[in-house]
Every structure is written in C-alpha cells, then in structure tokens.
C-alpha positions, 0 to 999 in steps of 0.5 A: 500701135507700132503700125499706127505710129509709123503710118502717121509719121509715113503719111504725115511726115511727123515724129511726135505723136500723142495718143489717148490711151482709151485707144489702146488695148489694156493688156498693151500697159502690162509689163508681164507681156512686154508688148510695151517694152517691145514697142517702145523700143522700136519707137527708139530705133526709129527716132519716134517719139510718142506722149500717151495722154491719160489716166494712169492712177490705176497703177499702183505696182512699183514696177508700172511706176518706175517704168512711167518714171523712167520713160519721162525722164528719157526722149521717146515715150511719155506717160501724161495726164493731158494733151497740153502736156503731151505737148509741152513734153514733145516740144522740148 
C-alpha cells in the first residue's frame, strides 16, 4: 500500500488520497501484525494523507475502535464510510 501511495503522489503530484478498502488485503487491518501502524506512519513522515473508504462494521475489538477513532481524530489517515466523506475529511 505504501508503494501505491507514494506512486500516486509521485506521479500525480497529490497528497490526499482515498482507497476503497476491497483493494487492500484483510490481514493489512490487523493490528497484531502492525502492517497498519507501520504504514500509517510513513503516511506521517511523508506529510501524506489518505481516507480508506468503507465497511468497518466487522470490527468490533475495542482495540480496532479506538485505533479508527484515533485516526480520525488526527490529519493522515481516516477510517470512512463513503467517498463523499473521504472528501470532505480530506478537504479540511
């Protein structure tokens, strides 16, 4: 995921990007294999930002929760439901 981002903002020039999560491998949203923590904070490094667009419902650990809570509260990295949001969120 890190080698997409950074393509698009090499290629592209933007710093805002939205994925839908079906593009990114399930494993990736386990916490236990902090591919997510690792990634996000190269996000941070990079002054990157990225909204992953979808359905988090499955979740239920109170770990996931406050970790997608925590990550919408910051500037980098947003857990939404819908694109218009990604925007929205990116935008501000």
């Amino acid at each position: 995921m890190l080698d997409f981002v950074m393509s698009v903002q090499y290629e592209t020039g933007y710093r805002n990007i939205i994925v839908d999560k079906t593009n990114i491998l399930e494993a990736f949203f386990e916490l236990k294999t902090k591919l997510l923590g690792e990634a996000f904070q190269k996000l941070v490094t990079y002054q990157l930002r990225l909204a992953i667009v979808g359905d988090y419902s499955s979740y239920v650990s109170k770990s996931w929760q406050d970790y997608m809570f925590e990550s919408n509260k910051g500037n980098n990295v947003y857990f939404v439901a819908t694109e218009r949001e990604a925007v929205e969120k990116l935008q501000s």
